[in-house]
C-alpha positions as a Markdown table, in Angstrom:
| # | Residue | x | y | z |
|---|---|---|---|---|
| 1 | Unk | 12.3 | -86.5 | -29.2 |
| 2 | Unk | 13.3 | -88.6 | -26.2 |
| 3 | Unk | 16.6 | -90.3 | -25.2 |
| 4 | Unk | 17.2 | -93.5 | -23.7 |
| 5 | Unk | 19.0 | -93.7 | -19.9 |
| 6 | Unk | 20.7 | -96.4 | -18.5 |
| 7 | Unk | 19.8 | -97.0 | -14.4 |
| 8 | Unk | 20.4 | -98.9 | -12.2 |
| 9 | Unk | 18.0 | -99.7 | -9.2 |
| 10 | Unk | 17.8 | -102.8 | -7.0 |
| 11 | Unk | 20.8 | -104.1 | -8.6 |
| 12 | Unk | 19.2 | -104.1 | -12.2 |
| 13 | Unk | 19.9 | -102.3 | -15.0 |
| 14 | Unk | 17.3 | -100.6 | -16.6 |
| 15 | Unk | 16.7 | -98.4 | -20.0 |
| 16 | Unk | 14.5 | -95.4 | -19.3 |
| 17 | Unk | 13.3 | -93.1 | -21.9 |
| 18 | Unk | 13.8 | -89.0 | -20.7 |
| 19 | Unk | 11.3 | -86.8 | -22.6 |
| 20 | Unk | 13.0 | -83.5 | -23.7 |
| 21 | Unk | 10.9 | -80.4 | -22.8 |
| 22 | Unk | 10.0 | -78.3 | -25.9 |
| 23 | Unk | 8.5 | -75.3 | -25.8 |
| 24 | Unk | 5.3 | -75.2 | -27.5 |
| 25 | Unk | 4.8 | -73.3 | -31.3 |
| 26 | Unk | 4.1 | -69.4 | -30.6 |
| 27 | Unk | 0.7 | -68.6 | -31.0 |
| 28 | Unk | -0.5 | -64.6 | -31.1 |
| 29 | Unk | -3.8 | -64.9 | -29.4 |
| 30 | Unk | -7.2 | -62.7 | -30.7 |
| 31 | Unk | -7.1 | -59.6 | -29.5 |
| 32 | Unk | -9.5 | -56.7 | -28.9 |
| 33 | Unk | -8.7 | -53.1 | -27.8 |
| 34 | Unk | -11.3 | -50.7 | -26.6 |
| 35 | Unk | -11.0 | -47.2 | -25.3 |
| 36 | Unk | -13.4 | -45.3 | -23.5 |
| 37 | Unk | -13.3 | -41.7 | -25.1 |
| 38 | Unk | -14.7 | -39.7 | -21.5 |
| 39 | Unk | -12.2 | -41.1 | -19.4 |
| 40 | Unk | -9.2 | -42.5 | -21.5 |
| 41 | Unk | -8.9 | -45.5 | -20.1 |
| 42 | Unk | -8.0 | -48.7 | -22.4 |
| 43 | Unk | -9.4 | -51.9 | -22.1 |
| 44 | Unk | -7.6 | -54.8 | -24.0 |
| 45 | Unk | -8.8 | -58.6 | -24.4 |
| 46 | Unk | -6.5 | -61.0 | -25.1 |
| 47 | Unk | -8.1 | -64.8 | -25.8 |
| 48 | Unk | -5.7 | -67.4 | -24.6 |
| 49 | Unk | -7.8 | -70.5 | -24.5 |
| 50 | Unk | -5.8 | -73.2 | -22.2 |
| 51 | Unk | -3.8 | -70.6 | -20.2 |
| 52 | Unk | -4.6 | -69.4 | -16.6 |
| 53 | Unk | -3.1 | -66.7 | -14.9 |
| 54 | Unk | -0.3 | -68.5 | -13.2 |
| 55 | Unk | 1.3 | -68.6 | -16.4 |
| 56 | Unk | 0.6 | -65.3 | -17.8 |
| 57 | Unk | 3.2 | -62.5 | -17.4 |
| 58 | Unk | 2.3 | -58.7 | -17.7 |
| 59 | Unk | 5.0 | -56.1 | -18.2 |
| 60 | Unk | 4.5 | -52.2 | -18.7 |
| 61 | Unk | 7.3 | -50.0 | -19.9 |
| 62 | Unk | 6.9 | -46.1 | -21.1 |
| 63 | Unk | 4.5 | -46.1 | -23.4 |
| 64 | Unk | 4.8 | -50.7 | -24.6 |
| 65 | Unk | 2.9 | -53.1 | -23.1 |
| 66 | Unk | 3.9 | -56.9 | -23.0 |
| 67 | Unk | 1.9 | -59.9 | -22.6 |
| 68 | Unk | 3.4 | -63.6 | -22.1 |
| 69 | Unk | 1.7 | -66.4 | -21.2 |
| 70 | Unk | 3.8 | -69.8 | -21.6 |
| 71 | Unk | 2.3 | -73.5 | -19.6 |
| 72 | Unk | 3.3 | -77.0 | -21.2 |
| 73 | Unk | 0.9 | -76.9 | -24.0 |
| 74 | Unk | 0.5 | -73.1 | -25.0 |
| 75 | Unk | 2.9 | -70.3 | -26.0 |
| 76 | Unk | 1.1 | -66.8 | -26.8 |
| 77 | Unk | 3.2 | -63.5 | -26.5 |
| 78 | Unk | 1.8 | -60.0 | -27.8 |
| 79 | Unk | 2.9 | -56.1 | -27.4 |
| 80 | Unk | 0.9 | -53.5 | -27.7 |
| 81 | Unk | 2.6 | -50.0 | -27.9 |
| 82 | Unk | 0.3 | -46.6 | -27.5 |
| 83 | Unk | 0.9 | -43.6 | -28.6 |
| 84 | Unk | 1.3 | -41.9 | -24.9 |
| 85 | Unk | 3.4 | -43.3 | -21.9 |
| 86 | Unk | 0.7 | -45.5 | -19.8 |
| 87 | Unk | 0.1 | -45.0 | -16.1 |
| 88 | Unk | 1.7 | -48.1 | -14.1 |
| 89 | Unk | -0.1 | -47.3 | -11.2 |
| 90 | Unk | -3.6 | -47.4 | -13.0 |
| 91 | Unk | -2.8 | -51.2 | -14.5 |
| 92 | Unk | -5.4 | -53.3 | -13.8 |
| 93 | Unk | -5.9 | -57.5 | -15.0 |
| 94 | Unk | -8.3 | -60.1 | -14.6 |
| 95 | Unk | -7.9 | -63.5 | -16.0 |
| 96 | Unk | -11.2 | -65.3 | -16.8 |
| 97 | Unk | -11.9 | -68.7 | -18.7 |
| 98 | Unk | -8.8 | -67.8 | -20.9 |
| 99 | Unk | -9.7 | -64.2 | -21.5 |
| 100 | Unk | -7.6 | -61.9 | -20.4 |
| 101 | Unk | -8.4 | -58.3 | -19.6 |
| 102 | Unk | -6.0 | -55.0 | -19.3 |
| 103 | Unk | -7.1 | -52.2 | -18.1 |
| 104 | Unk | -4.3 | -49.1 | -18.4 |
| 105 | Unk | -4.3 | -45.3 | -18.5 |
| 106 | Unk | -2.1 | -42.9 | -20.1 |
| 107 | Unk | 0.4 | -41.3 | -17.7 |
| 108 | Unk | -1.2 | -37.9 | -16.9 |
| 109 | Unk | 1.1 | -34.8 | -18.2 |
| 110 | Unk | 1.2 | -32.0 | -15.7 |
| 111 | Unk | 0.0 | -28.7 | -17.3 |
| 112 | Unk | 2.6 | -25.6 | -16.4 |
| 113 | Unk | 1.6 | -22.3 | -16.7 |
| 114 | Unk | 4.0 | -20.0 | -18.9 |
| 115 | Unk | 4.0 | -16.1 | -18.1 |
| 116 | Unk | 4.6 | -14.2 | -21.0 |
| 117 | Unk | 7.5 | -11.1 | -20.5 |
């Protein structure tokens, strides 16, 4: 949709069409999760062809991850939830000819020792 403005410049009157900004349709981008079974790490894939990582956004919390990734043309969004908190700290991305790769960890529980009475 656009709408039509009335302005003035060099003492003229002048229509000008405004286009409104729409977001674009939400698209769930192709998705592959890998883990390696020695070392627990997780590797996701996300294909997001048209998006670069400027526009992506990465957010961890507990045990979810979310994925956004918004420009003028392209809206994906995915979350991915795991069965064990992940590791913040071990939360690695690279962003390469629209293919996005996460790597994450799950958050290490400390063992405690129990002495039996």
């Amino acid at each position: 949709m656009s709408q039509t403005k009335i302005v003035k410049q060099d003492n003229k009157l002048s229509e000008v069409k405004e286009q409104e900004k729409v977001t674009p349709a939400l698209r769930f981008p192709r998705y592959f999760v890998n883990q390696n079974r020695e070392t627990d790490e997780i590797e996701i894939q996300l294909e997001m062809p048209g998006i670069n990582k400027n526009h992506t956004e990465i957010k961890l919390k507990d045990n979810k991850l979310y994925v956004k990734a918004l420009n003028e043309r392209r809206f994906y969004k995915k979350e991915f939830e795991f069965k064990n908190s992940l590791n913040p700290e071990a939360l690695e991305a690279n962003m390469e000819n629209g293919v996005l790769t996460i790597t994450v960890r799950p958050l290490e529980s400390e063992s405690h020792n129990i002495t039996i009475a």
